[in-house]
PDB file of N, CA, C and O in Angstrom:
ATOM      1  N   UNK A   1       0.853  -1.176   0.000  1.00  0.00           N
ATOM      2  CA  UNK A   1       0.000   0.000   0.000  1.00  0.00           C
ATOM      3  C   UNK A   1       0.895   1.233   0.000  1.00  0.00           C
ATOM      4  O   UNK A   1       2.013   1.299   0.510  1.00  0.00           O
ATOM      5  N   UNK A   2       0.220   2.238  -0.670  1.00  0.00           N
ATOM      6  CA  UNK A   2       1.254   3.476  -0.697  1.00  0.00           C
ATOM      7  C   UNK A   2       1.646   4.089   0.730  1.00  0.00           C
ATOM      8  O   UNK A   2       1.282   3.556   1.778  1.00  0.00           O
ATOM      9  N   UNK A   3       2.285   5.051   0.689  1.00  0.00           N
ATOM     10  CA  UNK A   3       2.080   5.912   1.867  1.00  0.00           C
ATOM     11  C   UNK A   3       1.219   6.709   1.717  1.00  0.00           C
ATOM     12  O   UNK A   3       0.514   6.657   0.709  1.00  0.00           O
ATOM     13  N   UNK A   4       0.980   7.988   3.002  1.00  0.00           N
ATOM     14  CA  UNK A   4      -0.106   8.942   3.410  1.00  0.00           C
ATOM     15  C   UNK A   4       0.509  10.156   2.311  1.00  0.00           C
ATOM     16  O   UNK A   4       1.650  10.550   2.072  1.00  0.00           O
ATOM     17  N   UNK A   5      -0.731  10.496   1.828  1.00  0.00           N
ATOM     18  CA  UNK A   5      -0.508  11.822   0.848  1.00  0.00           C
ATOM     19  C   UNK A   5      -1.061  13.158   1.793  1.00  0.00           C
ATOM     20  O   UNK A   5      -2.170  13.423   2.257  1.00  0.00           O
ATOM     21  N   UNK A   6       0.316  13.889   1.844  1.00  0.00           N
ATOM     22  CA  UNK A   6      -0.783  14.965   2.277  1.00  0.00           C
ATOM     23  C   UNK A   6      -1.757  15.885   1.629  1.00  0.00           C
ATOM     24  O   UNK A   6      -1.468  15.978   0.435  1.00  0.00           O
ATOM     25  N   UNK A   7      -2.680  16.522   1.908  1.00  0.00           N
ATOM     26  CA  UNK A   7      -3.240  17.815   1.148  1.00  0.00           C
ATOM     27  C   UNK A   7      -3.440  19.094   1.856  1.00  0.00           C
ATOM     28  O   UNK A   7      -3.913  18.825   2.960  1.00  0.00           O
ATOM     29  N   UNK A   8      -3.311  20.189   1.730  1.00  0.00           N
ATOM     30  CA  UNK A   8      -3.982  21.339   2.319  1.00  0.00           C
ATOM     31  C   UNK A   8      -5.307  21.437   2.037  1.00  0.00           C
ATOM     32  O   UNK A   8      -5.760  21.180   0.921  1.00  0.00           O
ATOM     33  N   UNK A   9      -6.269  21.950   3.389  1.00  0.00           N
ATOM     34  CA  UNK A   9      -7.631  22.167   2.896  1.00  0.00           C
ATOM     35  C   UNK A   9      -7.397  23.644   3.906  1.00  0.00           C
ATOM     36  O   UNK A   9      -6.418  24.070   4.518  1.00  0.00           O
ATOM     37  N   UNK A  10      -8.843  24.165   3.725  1.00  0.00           N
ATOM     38  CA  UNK A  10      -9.283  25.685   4.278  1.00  0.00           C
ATOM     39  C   UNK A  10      -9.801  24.803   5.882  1.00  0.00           C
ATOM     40  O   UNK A  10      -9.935  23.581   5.926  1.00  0.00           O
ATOM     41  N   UNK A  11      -9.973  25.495   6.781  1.00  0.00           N
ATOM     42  CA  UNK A  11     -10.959  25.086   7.760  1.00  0.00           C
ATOM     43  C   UNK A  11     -11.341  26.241   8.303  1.00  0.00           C
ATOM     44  O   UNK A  11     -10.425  26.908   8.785  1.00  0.00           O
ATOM     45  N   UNK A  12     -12.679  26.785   8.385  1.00  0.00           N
ATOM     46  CA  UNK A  12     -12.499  27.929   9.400  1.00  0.00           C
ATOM     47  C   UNK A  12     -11.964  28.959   9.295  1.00  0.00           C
ATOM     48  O   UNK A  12     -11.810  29.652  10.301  1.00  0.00           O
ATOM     49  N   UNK A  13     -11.427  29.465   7.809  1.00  0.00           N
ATOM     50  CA  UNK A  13     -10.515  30.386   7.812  1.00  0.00           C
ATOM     51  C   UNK A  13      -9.336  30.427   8.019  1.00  0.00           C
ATOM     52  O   UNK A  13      -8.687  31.457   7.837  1.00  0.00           O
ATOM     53  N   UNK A  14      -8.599  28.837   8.623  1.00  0.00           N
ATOM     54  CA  UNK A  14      -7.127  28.510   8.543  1.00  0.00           C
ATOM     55  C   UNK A  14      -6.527  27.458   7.888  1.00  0.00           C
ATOM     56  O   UNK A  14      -7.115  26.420   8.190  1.00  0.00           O
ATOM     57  N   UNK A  15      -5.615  27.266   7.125  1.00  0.00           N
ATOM     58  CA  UNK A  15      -4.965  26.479   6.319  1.00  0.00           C
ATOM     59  C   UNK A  15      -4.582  25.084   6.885  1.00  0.00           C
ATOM     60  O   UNK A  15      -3.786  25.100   7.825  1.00  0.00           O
ATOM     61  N   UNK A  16      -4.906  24.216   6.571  1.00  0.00           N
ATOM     62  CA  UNK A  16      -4.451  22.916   7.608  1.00  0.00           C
ATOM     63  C   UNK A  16      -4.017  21.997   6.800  1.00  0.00           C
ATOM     64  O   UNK A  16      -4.477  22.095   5.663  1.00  0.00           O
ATOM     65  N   UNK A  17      -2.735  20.468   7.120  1.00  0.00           N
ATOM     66  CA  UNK A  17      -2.694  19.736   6.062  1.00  0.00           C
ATOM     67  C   UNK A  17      -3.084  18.481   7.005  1.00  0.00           C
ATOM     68  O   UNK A  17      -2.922  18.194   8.191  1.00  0.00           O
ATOM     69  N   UNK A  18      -3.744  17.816   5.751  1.00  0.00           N
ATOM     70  CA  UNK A  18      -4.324  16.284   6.668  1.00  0.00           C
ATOM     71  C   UNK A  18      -3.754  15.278   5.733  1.00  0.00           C
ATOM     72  O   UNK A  18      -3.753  15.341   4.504  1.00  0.00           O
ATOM     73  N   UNK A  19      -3.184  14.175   6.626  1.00  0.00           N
ATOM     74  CA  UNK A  19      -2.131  13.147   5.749  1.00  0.00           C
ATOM     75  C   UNK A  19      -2.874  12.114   5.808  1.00  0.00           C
ATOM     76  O   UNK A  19      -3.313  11.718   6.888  1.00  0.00           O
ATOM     77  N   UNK A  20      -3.170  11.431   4.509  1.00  0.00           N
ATOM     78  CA  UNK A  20      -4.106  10.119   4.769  1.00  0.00           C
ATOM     79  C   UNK A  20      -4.065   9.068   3.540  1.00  0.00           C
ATOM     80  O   UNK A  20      -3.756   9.426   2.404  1.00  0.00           O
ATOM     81  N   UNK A  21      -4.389   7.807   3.857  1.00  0.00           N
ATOM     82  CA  UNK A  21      -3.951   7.210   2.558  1.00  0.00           C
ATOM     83  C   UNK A  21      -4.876   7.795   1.189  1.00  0.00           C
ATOM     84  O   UNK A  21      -5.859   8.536   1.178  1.00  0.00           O
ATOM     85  N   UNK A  22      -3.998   7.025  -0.135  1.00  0.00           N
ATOM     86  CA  UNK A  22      -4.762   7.306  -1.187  1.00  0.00           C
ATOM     87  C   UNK A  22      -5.948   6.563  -0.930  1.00  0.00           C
ATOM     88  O   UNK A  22      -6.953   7.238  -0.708  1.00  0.00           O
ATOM     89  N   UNK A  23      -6.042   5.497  -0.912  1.00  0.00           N
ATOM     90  CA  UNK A  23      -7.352   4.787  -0.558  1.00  0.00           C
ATOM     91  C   UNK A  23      -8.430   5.453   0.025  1.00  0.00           C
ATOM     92  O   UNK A  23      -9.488   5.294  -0.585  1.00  0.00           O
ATOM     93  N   UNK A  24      -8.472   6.062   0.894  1.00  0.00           N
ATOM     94  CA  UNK A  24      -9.343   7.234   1.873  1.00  0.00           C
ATOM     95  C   UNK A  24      -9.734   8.173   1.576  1.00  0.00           C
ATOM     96  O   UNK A  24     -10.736   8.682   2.078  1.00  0.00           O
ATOM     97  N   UNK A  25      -8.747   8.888   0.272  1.00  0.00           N
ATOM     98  CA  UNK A  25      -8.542  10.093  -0.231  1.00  0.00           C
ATOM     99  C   UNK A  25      -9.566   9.845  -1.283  1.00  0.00           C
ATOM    100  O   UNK A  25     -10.314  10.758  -1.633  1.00  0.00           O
ATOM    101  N   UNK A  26      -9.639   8.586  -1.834  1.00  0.00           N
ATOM    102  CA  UNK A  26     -10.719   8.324  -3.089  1.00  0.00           C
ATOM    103  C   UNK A  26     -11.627   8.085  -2.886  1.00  0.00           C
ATOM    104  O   UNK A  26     -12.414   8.191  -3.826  1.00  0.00           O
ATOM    105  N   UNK A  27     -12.304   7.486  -1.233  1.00  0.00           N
ATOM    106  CA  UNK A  27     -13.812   7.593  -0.657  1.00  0.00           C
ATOM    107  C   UNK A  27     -14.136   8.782  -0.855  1.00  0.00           C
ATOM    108  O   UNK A  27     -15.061   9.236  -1.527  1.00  0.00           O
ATOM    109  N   UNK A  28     -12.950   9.553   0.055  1.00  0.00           N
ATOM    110  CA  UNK A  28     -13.735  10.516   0.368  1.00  0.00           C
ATOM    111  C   UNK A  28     -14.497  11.492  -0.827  1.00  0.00           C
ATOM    112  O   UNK A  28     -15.683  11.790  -0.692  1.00  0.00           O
ATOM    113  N   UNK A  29     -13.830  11.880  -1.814  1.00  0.00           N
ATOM    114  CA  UNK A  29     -13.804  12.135  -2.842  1.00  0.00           C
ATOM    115  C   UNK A  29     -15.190  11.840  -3.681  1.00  0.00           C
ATOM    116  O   UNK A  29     -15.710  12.722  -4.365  1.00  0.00           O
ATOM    117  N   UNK A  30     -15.707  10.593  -3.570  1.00  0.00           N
ATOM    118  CA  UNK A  30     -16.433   9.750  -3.994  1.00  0.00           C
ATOM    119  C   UNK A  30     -17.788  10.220  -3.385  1.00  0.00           C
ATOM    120  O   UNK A  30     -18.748  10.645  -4.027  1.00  0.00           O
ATOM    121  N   UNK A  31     -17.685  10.052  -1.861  1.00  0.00           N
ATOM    122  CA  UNK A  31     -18.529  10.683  -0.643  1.00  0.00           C
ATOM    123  C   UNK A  31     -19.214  12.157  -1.212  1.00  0.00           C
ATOM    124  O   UNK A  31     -20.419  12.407  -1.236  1.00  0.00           O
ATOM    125  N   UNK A  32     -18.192  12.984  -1.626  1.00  0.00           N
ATOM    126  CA  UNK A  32     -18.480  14.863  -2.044  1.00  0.00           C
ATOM    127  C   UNK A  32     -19.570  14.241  -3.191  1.00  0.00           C
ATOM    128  O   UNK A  32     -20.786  14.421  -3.255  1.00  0.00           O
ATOM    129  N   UNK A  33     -18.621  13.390  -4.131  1.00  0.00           N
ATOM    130  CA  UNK A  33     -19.364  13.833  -5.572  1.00  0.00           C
ATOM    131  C   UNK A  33     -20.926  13.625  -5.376  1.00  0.00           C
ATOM    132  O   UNK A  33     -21.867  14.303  -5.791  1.00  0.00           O
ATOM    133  N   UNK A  34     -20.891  12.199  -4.431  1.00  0.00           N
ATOM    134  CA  UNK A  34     -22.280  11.612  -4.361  1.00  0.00           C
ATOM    135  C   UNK A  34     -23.190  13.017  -3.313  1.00  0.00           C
ATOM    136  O   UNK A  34     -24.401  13.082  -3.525  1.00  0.00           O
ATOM    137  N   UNK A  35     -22.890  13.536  -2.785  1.00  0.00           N
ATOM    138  CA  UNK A  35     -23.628  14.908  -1.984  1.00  0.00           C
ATOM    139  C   UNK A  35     -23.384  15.968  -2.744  1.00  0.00           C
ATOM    140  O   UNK A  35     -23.809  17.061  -2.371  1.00  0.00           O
ATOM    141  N   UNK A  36     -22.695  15.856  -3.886  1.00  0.00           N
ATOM    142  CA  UNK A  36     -22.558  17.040  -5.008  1.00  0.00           C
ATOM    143  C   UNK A  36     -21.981  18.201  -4.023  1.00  0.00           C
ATOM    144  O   UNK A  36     -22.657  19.229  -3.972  1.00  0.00           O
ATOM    145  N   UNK A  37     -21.066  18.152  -3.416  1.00  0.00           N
ATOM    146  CA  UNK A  37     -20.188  19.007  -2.866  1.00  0.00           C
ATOM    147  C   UNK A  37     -18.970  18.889  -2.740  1.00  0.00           C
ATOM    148  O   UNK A  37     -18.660  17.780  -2.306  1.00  0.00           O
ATOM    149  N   UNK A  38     -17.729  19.888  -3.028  1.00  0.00           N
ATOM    150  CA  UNK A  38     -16.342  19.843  -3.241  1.00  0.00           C
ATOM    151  C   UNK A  38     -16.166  18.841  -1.804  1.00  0.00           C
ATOM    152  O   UNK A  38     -16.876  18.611  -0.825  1.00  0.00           O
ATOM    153  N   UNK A  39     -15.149  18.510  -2.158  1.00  0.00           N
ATOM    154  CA  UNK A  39     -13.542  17.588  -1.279  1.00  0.00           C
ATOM    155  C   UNK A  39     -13.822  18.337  -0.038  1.00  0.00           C
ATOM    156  O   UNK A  39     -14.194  17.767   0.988  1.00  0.00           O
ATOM    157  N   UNK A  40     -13.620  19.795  -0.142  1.00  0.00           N
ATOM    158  CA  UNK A  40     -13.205  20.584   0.946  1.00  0.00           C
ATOM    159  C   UNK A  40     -14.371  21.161   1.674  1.00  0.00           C
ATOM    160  O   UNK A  40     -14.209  21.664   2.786  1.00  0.00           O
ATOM    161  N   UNK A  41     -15.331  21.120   1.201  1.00  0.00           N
ATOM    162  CA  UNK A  41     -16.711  21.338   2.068  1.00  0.00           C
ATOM    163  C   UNK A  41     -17.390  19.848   2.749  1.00  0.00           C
ATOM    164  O   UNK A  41     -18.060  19.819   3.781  1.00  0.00           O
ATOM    165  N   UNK A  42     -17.089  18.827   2.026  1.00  0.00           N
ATOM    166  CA  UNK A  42     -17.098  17.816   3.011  1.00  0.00           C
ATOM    167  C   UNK A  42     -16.233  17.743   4.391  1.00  0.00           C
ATOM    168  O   UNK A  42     -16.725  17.838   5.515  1.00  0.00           O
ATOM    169  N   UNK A  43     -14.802  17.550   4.086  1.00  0.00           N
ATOM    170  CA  UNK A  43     -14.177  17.941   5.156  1.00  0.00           C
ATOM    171  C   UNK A  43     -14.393  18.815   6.565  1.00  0.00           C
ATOM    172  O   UNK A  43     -14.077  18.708   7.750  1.00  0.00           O
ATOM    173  N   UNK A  44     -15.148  19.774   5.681  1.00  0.00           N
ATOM    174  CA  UNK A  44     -15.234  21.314   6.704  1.00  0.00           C
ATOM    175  C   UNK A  44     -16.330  20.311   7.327  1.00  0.00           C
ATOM    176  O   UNK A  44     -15.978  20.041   8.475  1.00  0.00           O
ATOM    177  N   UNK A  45     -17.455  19.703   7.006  1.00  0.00           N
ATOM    178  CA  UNK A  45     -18.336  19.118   7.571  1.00  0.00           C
ATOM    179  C   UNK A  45     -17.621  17.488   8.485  1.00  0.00           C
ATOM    180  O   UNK A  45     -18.119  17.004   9.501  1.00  0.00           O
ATOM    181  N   UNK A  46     -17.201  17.304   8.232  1.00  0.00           N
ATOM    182  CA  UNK A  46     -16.549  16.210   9.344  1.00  0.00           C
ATOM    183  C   UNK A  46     -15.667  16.901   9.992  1.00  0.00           C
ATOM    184  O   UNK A  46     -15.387  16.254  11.001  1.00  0.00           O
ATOM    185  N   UNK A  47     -15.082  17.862   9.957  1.00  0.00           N
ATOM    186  CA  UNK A  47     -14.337  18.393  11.039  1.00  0.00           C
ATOM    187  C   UNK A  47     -15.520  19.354  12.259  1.00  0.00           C
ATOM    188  O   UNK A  47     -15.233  19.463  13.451  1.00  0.00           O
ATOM    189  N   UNK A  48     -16.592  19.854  11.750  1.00  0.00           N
ATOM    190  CA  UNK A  48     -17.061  20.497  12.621  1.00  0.00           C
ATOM    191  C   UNK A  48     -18.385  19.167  13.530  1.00  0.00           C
ATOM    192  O   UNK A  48     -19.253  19.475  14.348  1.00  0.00           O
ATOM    193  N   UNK A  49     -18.071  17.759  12.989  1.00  0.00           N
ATOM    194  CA  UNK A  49     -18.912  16.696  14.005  1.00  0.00           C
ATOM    195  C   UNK A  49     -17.732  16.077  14.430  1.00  0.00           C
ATOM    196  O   UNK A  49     -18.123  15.317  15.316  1.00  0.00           O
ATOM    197  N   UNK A  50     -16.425  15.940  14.317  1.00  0.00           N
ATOM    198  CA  UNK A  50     -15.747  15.435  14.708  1.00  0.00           C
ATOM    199  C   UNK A  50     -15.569  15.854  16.413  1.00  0.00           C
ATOM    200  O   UNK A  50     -14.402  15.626  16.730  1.00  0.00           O
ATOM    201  N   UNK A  51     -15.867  16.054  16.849  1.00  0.00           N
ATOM    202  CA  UNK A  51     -15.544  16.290  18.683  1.00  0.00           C
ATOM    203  C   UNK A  51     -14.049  16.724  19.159  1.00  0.00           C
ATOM    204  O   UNK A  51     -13.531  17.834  19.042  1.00  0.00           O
ATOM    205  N   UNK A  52     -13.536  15.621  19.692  1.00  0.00           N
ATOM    206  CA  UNK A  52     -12.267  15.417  20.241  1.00  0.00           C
ATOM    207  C   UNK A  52     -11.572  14.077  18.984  1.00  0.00           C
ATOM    208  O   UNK A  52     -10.439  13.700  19.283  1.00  0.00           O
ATOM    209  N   UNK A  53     -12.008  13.610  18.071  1.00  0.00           N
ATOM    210  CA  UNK A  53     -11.442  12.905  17.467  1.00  0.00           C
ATOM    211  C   UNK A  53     -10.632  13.758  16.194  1.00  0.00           C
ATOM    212  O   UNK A  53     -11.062  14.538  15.344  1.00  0.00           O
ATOM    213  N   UNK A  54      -9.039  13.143  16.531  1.00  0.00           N
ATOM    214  CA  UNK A  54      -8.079  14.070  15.314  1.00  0.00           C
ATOM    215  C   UNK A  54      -9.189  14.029  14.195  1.00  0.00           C
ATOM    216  O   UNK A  54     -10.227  13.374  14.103  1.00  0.00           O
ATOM    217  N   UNK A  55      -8.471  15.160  13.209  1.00  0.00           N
ATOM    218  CA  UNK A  55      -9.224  14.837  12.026  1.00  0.00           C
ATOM    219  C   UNK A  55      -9.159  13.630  10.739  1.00  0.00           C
ATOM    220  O   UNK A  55      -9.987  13.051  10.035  1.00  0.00           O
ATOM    221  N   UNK A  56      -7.455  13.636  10.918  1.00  0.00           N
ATOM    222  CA  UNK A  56      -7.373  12.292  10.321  1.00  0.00           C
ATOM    223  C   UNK A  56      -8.418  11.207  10.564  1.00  0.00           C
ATOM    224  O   UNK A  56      -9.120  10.873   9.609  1.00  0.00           O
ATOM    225  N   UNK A  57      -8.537  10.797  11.404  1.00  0.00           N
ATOM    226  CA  UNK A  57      -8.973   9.805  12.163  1.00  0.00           C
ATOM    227  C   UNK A  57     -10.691  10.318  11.859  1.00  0.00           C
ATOM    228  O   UNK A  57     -11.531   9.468  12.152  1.00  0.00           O
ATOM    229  N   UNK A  58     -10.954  10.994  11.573  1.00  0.00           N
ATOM    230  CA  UNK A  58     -12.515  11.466  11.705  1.00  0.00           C
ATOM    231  C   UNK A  58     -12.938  11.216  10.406  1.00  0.00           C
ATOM    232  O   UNK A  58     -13.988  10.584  10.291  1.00  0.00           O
ATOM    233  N   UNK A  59     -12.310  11.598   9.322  1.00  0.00           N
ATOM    234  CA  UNK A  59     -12.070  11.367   7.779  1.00  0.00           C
ATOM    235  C   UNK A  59     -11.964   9.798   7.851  1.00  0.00           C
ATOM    236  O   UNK A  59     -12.792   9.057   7.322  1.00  0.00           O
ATOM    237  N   UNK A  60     -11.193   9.493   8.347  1.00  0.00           N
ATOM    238  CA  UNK A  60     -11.225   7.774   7.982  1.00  0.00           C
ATOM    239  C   UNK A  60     -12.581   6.744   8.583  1.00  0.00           C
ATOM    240  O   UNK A  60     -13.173   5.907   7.903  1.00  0.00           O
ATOM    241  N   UNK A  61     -12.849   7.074   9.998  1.00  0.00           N
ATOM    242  CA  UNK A  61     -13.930   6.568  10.449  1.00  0.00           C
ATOM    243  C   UNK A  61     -15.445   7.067   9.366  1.00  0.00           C
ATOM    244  O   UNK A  61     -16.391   6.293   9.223  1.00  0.00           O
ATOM    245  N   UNK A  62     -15.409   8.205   8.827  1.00  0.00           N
ATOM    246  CA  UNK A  62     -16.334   8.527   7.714  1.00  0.00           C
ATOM    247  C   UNK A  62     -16.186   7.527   6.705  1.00  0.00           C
ATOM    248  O   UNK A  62     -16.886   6.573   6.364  1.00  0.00           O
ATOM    249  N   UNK A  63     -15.089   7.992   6.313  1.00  0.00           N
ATOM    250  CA  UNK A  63     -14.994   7.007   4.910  1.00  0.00           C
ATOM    251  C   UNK A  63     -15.883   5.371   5.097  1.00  0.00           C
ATOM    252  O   UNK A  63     -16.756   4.653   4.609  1.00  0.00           O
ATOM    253  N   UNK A  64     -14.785   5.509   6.290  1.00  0.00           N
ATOM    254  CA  UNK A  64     -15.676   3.713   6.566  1.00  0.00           C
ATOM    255  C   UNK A  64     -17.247   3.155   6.892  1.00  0.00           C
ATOM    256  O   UNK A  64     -17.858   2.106   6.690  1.00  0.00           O
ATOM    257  N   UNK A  65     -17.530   4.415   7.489  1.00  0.00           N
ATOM    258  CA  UNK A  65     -19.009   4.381   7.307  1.00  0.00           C
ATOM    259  C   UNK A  65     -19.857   5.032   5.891  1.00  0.00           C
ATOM    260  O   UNK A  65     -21.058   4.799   5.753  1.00  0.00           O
ATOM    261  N   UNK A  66     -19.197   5.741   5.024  1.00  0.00           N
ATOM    262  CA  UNK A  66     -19.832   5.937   3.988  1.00  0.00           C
ATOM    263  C   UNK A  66     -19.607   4.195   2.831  1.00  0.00           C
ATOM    264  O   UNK A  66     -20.502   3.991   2.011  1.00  0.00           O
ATOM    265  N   UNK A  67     -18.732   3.423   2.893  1.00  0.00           N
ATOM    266  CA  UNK A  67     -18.782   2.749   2.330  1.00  0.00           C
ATOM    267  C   UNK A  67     -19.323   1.159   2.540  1.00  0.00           C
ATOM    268  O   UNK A  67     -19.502   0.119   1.906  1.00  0.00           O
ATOM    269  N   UNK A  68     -19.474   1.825   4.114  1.00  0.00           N
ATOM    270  CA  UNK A  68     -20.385   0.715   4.622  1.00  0.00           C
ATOM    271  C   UNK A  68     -22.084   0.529   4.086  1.00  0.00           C
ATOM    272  O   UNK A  68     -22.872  -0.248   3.547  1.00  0.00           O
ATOM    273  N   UNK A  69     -21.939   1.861   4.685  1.00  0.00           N
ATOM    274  CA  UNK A  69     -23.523   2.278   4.275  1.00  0.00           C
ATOM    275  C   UNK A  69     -23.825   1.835   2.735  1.00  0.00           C
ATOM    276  O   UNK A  69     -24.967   1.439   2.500  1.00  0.00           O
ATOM    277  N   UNK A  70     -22.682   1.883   1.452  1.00  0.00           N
ATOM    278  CA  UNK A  70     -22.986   1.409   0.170  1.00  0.00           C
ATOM    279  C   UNK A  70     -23.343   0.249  -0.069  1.00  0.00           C
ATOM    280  O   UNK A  70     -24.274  -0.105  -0.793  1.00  0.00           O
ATOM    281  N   UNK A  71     -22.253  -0.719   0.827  1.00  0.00           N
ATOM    282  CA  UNK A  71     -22.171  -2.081   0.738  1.00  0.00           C
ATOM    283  C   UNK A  71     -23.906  -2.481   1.153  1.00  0.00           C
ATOM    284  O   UNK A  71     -24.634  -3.188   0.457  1.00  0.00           O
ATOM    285  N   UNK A  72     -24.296  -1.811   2.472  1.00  0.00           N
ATOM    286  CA  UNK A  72     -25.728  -2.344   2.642  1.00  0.00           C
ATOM    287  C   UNK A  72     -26.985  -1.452   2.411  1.00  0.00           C
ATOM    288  O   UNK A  72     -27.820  -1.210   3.283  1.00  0.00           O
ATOM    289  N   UNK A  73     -27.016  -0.996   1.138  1.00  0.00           N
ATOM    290  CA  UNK A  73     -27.831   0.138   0.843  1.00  0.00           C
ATOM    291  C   UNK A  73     -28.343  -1.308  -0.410  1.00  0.00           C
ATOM    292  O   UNK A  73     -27.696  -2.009  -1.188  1.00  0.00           O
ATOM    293  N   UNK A  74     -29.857  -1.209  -0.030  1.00  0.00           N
ATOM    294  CA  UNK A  74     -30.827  -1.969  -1.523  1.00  0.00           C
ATOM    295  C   UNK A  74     -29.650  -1.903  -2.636  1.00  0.00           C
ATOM    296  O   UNK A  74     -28.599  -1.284  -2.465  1.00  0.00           O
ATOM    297  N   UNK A  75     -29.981  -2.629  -3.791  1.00  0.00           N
ATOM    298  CA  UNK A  75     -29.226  -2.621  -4.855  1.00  0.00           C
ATOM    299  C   UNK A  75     -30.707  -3.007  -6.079  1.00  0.00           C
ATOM    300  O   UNK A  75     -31.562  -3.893  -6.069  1.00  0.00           O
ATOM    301  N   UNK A  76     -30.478  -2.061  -6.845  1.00  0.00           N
ATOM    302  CA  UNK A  76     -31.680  -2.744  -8.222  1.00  0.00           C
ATOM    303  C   UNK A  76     -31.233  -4.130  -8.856  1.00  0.00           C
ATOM    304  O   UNK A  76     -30.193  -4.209  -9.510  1.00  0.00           O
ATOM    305  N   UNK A  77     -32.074  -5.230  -8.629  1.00  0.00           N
ATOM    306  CA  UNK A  77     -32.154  -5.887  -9.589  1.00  0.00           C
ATOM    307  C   UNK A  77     -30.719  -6.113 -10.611  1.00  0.00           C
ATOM    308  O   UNK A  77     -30.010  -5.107 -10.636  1.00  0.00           O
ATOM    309  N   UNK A  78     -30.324  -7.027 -11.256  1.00  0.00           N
ATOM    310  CA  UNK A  78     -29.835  -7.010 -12.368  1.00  0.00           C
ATOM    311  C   UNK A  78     -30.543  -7.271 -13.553  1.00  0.00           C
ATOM    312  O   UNK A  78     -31.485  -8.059 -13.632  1.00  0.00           O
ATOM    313  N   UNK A  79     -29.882  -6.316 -14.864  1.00  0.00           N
ATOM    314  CA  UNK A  79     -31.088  -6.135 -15.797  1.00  0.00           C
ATOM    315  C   UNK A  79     -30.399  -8.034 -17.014  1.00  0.00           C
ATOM    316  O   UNK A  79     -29.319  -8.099 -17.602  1.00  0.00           O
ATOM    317  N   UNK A  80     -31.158  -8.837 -16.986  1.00  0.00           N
ATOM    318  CA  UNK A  80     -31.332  -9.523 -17.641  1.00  0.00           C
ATOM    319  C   UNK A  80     -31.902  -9.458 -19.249  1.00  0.00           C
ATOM    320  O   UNK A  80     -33.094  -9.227 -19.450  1.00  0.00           O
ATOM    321  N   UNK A  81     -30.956  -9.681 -20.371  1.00  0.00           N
ATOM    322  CA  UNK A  81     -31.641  -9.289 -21.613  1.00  0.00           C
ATOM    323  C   UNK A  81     -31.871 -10.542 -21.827  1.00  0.00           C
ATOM    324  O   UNK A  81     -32.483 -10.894 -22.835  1.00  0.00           O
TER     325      UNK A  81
END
């Protein structure tokens, strides 16, 4: 597995960098498009429910529940021709 990529995002009006794998980096990513909102306004939104949990760590526990939630979300049918 690779290493942690960092990125800069905005938070609050201050510049912050959060280091996390690529793997995480492409939920999350995935997470925005599906709520039709940038990378960095998701973020801003898990950092302001995150509590006392780093943010790394808040981003990843998301991720894992957004892809949980896919795995057991209904699925249509497969279309049979």
């Amino acid at each position: 597995m690779p290493g942690l990529r960092k990125r800069s995002v905005n938070l609050v009006g201050h510049a912050t960098s959060l280091a996390l794998e690529p793997e995480f980096w492409a939920v999350l990513e995935d997470a925005a498009a599906a709520r039709g909102q940038s990378l960095a306004a998701l973020i801003q939104s898990v950092d302001r429910e995150r509590s006392e949990r780093p943010l790394a760590s808040a981003c990843r526990v998301f991720a894992l529940e957004h892809v949980t939630q896919l795995a057991l979300s209904p699925r249509p049918p497969p279309v049979i021709d």
